[in-house]
Biopython code that builds the backbone (N, CA, C, O; Angstrom):
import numpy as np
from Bio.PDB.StructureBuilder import StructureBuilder

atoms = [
    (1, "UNK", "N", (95.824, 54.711, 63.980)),
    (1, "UNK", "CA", (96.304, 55.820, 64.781)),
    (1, "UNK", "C", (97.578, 56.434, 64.198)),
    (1, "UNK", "O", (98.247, 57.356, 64.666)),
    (2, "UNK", "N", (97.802, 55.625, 62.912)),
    (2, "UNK", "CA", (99.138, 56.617, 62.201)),
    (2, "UNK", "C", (98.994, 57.865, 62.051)),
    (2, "UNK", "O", (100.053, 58.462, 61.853)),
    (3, "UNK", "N", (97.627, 58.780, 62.083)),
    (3, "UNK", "CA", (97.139, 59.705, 61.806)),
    (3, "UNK", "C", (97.985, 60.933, 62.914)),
    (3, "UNK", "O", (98.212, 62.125, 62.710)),
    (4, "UNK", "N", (98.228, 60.276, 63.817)),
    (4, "UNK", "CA", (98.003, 61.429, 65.083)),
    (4, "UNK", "C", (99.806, 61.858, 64.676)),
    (4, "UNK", "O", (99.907, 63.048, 64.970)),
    (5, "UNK", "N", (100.870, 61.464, 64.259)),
    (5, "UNK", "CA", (102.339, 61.953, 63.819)),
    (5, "UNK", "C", (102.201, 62.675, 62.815)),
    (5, "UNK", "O", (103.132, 63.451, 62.603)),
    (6, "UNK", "N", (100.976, 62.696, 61.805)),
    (6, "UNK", "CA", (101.003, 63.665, 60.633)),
    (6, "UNK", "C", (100.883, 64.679, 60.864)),
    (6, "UNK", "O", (100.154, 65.251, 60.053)),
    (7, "UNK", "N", (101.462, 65.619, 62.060)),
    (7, "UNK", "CA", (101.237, 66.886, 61.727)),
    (7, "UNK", "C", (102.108, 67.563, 61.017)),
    (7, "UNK", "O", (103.135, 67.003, 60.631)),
    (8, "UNK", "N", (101.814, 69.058, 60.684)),
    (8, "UNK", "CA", (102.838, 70.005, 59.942)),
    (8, "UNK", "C", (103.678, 70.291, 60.942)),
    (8, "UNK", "O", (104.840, 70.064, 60.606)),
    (9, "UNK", "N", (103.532, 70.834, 62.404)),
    (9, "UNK", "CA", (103.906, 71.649, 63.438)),
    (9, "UNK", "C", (104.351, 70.477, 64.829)),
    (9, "UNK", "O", (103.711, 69.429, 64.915)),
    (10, "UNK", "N", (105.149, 70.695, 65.552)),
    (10, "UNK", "CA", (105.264, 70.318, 67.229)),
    (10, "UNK", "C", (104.201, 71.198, 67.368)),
    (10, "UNK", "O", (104.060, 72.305, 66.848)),
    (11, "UNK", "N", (103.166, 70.347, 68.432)),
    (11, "UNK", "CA", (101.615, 71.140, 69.453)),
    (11, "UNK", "C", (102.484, 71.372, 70.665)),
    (11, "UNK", "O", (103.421, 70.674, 71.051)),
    (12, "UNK", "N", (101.882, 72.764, 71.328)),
    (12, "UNK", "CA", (102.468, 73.395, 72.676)),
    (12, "UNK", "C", (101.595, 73.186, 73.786)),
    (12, "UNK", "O", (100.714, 73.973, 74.131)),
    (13, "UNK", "N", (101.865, 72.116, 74.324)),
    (13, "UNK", "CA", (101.046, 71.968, 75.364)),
    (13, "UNK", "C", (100.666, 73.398, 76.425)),
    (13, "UNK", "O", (101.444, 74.131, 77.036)),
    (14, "UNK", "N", (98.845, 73.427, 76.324)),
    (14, "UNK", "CA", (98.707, 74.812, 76.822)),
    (14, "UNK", "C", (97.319, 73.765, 77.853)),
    (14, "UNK", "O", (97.047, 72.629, 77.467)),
    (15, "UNK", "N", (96.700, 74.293, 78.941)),
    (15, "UNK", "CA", (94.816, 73.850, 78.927)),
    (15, "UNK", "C", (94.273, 75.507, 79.147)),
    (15, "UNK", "O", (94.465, 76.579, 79.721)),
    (16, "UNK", "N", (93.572, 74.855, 78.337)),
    (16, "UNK", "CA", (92.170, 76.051, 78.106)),
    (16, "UNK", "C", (91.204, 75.176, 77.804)),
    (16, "UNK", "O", (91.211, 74.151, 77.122)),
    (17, "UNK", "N", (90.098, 75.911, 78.611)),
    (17, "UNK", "CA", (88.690, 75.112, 78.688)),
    (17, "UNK", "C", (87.721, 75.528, 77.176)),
    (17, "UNK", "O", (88.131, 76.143, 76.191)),
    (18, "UNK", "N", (87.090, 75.267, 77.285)),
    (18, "UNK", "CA", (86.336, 75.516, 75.962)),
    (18, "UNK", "C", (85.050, 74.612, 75.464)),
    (18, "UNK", "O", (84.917, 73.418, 75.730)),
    (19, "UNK", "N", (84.110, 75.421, 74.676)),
    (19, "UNK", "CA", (83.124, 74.934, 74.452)),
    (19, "UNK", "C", (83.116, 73.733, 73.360)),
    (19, "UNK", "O", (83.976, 73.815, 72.483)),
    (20, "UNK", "N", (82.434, 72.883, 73.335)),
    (20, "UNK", "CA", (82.856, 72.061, 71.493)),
    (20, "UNK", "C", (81.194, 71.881, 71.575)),
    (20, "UNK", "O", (80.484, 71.677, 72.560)),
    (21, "UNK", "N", (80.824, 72.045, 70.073)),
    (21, "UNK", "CA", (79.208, 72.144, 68.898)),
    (21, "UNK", "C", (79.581, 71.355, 68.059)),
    (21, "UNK", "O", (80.284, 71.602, 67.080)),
    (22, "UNK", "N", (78.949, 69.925, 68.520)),
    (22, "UNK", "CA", (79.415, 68.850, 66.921)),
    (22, "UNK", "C", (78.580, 69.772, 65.961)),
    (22, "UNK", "O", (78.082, 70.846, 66.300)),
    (23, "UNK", "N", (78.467, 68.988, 64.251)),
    (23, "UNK", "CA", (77.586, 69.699, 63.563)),
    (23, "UNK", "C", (76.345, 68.201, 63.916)),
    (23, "UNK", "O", (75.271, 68.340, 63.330)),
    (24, "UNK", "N", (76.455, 67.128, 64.632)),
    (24, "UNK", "CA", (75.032, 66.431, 65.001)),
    (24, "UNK", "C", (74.298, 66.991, 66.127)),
    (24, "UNK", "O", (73.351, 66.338, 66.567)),
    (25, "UNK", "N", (74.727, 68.577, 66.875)),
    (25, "UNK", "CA", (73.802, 69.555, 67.565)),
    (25, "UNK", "C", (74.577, 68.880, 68.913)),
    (25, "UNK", "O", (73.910, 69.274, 69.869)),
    (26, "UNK", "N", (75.462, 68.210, 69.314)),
    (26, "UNK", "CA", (75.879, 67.761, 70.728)),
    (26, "UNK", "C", (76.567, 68.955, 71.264)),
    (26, "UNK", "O", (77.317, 69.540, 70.482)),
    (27, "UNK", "N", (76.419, 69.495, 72.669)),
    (27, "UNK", "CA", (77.237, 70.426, 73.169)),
    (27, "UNK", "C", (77.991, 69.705, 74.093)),
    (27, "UNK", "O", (77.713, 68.558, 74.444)),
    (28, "UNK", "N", (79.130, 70.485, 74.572)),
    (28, "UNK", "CA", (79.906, 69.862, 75.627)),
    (28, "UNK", "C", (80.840, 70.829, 76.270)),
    (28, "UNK", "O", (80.952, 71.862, 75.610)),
    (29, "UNK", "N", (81.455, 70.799, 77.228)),
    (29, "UNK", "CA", (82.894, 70.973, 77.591)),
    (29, "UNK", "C", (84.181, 70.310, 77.486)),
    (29, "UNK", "O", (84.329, 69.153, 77.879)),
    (30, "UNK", "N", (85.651, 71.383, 76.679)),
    (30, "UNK", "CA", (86.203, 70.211, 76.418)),
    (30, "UNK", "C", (87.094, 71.022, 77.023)),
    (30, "UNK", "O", (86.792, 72.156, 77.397)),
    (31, "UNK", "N", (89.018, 70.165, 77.259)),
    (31, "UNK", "CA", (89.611, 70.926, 77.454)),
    (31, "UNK", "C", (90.451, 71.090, 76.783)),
    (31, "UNK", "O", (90.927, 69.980, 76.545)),
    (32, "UNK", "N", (91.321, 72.304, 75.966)),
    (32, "UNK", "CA", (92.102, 72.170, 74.963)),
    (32, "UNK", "C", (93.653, 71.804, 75.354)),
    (32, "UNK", "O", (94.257, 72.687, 75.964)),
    (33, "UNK", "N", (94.446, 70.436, 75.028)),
    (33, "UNK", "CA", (95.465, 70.416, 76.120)),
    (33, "UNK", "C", (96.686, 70.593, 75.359)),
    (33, "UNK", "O", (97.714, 70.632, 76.035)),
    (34, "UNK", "N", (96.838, 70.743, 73.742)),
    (34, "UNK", "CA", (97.739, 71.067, 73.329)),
    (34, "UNK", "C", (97.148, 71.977, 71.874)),
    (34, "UNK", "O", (95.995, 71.985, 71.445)),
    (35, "UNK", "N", (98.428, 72.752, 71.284)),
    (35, "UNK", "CA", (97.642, 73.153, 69.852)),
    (35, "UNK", "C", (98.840, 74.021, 69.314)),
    (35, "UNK", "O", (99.846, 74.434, 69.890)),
    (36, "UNK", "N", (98.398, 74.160, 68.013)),
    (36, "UNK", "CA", (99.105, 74.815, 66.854)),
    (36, "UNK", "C", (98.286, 75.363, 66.074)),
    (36, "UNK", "O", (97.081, 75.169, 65.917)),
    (37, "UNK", "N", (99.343, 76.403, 65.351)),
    (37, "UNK", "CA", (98.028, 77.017, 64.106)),
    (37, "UNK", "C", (97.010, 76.459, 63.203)),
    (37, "UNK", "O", (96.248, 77.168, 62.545)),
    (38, "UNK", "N", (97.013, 75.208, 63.188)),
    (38, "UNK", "CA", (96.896, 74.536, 62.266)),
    (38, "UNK", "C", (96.011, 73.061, 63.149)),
    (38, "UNK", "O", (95.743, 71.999, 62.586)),
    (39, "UNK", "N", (95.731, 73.358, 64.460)),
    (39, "UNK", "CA", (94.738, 72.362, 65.214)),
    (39, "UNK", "C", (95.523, 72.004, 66.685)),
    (39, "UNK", "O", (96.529, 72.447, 67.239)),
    (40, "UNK", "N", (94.780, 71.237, 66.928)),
    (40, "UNK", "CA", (94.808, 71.087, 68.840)),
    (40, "UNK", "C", (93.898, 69.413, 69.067)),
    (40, "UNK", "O", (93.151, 68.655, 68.448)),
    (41, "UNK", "N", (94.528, 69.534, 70.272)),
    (41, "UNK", "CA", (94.344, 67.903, 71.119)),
    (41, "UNK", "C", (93.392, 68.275, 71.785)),
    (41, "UNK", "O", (93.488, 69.495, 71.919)),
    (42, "UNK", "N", (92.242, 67.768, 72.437)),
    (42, "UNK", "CA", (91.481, 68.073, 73.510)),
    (42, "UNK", "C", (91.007, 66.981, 74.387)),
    (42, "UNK", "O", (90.839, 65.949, 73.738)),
    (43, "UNK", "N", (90.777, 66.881, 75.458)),
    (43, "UNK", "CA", (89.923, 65.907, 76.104)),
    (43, "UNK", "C", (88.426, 66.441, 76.536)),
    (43, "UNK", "O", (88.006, 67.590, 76.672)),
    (44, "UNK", "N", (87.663, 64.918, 76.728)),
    (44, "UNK", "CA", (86.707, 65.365, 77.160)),
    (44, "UNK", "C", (86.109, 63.722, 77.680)),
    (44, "UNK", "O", (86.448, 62.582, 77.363)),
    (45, "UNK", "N", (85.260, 64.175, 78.450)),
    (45, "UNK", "CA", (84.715, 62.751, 79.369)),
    (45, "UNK", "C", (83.732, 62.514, 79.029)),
    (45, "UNK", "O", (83.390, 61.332, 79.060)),
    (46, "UNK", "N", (82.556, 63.809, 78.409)),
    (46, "UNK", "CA", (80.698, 63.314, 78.547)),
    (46, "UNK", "C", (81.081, 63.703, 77.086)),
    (46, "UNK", "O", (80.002, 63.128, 76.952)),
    (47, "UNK", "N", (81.583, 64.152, 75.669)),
    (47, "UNK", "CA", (81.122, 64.547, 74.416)),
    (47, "UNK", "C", (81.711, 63.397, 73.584)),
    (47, "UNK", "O", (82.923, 63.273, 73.411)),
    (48, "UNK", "N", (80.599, 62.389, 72.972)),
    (48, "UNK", "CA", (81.004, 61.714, 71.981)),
    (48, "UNK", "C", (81.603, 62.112, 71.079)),
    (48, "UNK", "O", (80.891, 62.888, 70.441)),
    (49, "UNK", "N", (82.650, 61.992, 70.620)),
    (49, "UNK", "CA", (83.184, 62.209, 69.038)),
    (49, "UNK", "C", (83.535, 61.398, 67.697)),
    (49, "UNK", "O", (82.922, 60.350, 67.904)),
    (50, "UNK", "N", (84.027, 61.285, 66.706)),
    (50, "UNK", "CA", (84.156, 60.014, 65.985)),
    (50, "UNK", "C", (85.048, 61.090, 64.860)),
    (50, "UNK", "O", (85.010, 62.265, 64.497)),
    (51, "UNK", "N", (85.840, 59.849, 64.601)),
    (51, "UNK", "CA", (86.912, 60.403, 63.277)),
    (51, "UNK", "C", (86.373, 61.127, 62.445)),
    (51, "UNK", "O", (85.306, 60.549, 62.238)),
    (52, "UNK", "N", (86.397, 62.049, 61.800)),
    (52, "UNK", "CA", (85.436, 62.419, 60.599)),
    (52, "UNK", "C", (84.408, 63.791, 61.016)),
    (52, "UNK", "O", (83.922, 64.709, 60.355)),
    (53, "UNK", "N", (84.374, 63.479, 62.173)),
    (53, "UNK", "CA", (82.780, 64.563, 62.983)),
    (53, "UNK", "C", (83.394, 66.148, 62.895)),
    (53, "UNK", "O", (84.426, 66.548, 63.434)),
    (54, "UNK", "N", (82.491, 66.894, 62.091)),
    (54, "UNK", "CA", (82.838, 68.419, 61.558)),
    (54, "UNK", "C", (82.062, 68.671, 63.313)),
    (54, "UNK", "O", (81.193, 67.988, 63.854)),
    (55, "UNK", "N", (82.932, 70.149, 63.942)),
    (55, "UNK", "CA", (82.404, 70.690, 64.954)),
    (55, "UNK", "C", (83.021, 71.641, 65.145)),
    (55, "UNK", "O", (83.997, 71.820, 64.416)),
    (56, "UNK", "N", (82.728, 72.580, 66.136)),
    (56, "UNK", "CA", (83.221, 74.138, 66.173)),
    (56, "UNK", "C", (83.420, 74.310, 67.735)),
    (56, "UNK", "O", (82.516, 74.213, 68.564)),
    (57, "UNK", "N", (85.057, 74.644, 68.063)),
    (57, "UNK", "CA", (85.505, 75.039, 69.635)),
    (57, "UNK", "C", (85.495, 76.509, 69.489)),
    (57, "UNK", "O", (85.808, 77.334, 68.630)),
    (58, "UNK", "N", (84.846, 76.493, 71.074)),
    (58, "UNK", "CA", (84.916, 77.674, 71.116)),
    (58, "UNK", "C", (85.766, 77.890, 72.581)),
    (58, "UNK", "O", (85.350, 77.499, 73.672)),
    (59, "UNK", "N", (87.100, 78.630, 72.341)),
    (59, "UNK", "CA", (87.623, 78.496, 74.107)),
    (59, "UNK", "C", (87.010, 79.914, 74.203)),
    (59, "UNK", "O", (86.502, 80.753, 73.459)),
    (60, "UNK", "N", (87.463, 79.668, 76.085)),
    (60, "UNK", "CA", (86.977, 80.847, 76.774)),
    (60, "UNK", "C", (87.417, 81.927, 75.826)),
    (60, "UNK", "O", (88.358, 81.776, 75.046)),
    (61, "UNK", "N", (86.589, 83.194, 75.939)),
    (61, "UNK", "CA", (86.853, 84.618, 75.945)),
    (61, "UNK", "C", (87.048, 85.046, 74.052)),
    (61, "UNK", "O", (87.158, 86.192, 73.617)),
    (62, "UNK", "N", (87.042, 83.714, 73.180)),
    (62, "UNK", "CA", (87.917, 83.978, 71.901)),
    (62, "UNK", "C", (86.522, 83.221, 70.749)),
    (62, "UNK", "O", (85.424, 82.771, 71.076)),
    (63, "UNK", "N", (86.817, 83.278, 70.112)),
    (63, "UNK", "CA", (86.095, 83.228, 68.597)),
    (63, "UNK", "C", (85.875, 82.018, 68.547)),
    (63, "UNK", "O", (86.835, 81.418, 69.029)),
    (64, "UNK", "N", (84.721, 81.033, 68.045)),
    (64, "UNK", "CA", (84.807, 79.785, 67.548)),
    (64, "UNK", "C", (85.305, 79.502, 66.210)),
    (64, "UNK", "O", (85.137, 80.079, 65.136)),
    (65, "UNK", "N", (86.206, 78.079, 66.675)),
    (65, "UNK", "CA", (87.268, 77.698, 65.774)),
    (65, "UNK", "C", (85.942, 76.891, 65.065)),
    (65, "UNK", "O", (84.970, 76.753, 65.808)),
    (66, "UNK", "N", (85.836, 76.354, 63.693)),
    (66, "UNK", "CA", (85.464, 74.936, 63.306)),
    (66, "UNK", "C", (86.263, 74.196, 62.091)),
    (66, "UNK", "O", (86.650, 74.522, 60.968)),
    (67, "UNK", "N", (86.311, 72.877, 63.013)),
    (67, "UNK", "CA", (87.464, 71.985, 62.745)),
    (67, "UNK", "C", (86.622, 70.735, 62.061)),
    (67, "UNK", "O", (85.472, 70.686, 61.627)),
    (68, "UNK", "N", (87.760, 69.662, 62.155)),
    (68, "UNK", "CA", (87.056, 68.232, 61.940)),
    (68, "UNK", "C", (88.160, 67.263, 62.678)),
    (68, "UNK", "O", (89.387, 67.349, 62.653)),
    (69, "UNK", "N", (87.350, 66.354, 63.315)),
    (69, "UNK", "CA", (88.008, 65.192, 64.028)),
    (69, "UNK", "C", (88.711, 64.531, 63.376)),
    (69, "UNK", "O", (88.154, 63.923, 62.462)),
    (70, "UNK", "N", (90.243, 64.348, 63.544)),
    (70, "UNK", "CA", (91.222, 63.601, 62.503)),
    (70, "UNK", "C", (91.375, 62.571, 63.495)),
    (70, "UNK", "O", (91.177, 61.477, 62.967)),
    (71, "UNK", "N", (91.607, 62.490, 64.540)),
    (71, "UNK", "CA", (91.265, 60.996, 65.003)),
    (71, "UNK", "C", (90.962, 60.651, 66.957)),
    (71, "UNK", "O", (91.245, 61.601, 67.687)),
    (72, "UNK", "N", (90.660, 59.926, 67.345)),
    (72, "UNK", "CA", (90.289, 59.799, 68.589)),
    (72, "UNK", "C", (90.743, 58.262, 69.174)),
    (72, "UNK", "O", (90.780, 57.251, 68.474)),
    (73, "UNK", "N", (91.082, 58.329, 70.638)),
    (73, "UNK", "CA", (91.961, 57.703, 71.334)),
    (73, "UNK", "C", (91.654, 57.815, 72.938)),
    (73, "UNK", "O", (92.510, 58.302, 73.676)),
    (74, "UNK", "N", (90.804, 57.497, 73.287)),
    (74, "UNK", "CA", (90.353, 57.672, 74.894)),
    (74, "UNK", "C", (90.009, 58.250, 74.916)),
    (74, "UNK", "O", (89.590, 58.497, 73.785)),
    (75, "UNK", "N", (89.509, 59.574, 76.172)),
    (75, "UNK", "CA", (88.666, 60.694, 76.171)),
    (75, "UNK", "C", (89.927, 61.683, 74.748)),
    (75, "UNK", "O", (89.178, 62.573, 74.345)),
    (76, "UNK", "N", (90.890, 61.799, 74.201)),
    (76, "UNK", "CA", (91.435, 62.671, 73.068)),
    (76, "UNK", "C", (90.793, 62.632, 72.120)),
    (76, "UNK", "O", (90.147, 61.626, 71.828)),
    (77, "UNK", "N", (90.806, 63.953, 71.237)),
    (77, "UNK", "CA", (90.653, 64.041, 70.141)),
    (77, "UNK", "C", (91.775, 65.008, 69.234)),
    (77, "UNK", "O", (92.316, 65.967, 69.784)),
    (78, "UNK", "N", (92.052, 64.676, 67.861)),
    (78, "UNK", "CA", (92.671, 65.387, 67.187)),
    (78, "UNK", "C", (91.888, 66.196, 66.618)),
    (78, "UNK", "O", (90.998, 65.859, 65.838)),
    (79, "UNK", "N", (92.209, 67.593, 67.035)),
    (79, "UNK", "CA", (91.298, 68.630, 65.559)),
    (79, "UNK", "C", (91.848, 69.099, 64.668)),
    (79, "UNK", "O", (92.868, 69.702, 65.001)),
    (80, "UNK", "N", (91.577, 69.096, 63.395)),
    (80, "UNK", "CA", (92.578, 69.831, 62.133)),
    (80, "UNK", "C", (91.495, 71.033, 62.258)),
    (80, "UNK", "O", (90.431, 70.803, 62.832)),
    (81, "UNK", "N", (91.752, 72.240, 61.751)),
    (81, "UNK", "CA", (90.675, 73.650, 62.351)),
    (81, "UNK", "C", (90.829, 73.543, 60.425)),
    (81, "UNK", "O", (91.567, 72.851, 59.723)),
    (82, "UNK", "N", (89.931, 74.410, 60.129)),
    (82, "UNK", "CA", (89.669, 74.542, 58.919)),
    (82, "UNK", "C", (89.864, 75.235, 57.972)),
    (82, "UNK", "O", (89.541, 75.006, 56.806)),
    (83, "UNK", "N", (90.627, 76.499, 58.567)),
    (83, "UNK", "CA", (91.559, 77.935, 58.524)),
    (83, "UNK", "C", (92.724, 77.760, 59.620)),
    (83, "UNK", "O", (92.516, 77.836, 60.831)),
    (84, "UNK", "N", (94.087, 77.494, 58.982)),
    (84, "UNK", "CA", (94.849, 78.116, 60.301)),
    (84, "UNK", "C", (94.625, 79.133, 61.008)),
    (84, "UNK", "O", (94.402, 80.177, 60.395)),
    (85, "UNK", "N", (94.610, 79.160, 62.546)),
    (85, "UNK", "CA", (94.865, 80.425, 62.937)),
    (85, "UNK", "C", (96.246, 81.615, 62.569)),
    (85, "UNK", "O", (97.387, 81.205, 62.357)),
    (86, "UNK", "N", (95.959, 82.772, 62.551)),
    (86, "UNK", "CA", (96.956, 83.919, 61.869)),
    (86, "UNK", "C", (97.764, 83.496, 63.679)),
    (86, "UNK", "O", (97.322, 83.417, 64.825)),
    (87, "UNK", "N", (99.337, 83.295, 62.910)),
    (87, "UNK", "CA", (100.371, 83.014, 63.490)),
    (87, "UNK", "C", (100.413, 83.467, 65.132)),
    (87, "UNK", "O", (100.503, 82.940, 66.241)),
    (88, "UNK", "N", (100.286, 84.802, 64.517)),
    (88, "UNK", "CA", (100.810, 85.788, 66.065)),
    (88, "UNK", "C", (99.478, 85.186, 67.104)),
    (88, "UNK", "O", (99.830, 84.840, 68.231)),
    (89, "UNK", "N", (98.193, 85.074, 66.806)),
    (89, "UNK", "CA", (97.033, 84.517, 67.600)),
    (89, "UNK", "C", (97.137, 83.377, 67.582)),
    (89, "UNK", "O", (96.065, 82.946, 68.007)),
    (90, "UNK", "N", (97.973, 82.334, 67.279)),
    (90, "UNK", "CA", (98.547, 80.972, 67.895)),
    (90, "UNK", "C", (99.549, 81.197, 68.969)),
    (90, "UNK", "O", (99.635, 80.404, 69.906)),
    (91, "UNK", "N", (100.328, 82.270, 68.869)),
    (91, "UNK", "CA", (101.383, 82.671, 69.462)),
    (91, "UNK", "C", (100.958, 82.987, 70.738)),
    (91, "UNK", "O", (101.323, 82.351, 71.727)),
    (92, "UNK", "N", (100.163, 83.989, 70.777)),
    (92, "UNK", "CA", (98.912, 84.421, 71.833)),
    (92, "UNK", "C", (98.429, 83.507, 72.602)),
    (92, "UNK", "O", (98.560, 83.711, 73.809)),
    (93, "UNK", "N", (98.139, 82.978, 72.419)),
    (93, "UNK", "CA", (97.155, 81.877, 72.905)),
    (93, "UNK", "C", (97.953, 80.805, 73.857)),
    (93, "UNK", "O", (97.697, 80.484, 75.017)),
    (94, "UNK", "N", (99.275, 80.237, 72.767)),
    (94, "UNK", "CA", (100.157, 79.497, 73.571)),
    (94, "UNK", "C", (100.590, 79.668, 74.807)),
    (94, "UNK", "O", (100.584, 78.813, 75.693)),
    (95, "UNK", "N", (101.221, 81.501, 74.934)),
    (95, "UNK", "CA", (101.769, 81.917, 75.399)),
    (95, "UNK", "C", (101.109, 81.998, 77.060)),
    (95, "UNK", "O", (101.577, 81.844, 78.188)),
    (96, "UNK", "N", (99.412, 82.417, 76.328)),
    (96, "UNK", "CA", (98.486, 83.044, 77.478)),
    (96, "UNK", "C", (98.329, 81.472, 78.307)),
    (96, "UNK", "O", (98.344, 81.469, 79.538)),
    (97, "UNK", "N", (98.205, 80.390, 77.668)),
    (97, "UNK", "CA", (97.203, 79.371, 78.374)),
    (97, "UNK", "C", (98.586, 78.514, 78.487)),
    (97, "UNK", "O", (98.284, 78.081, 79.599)),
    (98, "UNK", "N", (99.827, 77.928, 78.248)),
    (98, "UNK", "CA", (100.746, 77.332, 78.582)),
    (98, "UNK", "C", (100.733, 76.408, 79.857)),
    (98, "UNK", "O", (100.654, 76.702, 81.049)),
    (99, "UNK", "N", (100.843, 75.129, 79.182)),
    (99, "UNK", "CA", (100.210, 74.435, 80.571)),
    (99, "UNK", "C", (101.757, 74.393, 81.352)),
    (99, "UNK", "O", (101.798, 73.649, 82.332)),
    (100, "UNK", "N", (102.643, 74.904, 81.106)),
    (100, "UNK", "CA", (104.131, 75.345, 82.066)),
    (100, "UNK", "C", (104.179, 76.437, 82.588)),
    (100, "UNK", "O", (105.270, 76.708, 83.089)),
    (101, "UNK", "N", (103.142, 77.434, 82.691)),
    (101, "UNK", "CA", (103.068, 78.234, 83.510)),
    (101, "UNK", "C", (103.313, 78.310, 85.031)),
    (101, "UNK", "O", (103.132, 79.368, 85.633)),
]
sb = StructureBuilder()
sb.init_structure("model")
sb.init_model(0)
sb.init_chain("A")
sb.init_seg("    ")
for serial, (resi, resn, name, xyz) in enumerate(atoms, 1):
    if name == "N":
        sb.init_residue(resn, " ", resi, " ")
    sb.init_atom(name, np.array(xyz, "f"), 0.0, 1.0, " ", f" {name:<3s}", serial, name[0])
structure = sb.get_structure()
């Protein structure tokens, strides 16, 4: 679990709901509970995941991201996305879904 301190960025805790598409065809609902340009935390209760597993979020209303599972820890998962998102649409996003609202 040394994995989960390697990030580039502090994640901004935001929730936004969202779809997750492993690439083994599993669908689910997840919820996105923190994130940065550069990937996001999510939970989820019914979607298996595993370190390593390539898959694509899609939150409400916005574009599907596809990432890969950098590591997992109870219903969490770490996603590294595969393209940062362009800054100002991390910015966006934080801003809109901020779980300190």
């Amino acid at each position: 679990m040394g994995r989960i301190n390697q990030r580039r960025g502090s994640r901004a805790p935001v929730t936004m709901s969202a779809v997750c598409r492993t690439d083994t065809g599993r669908q689910g609902e997840v919820t996105i509970v923190d994130l940065t340009a550069e990937g996001c935390r999510i939970f989820t209760k019914a979607l298996p995941l595993s370190e390593g597993l390539k898959l694509r979020i899609r939150p409400q209303n916005f574009e599907s991201l596809p990432g890969l599972v950098r590591w997992v820890s109870g219903g969490f998962a770490g996603i590294e996305f595969d393209k940062p998102l362009y800054g100002p649409v991390a910015d966006h996003l934080i801003k809109a879904f901020s779980a300190g609202r």
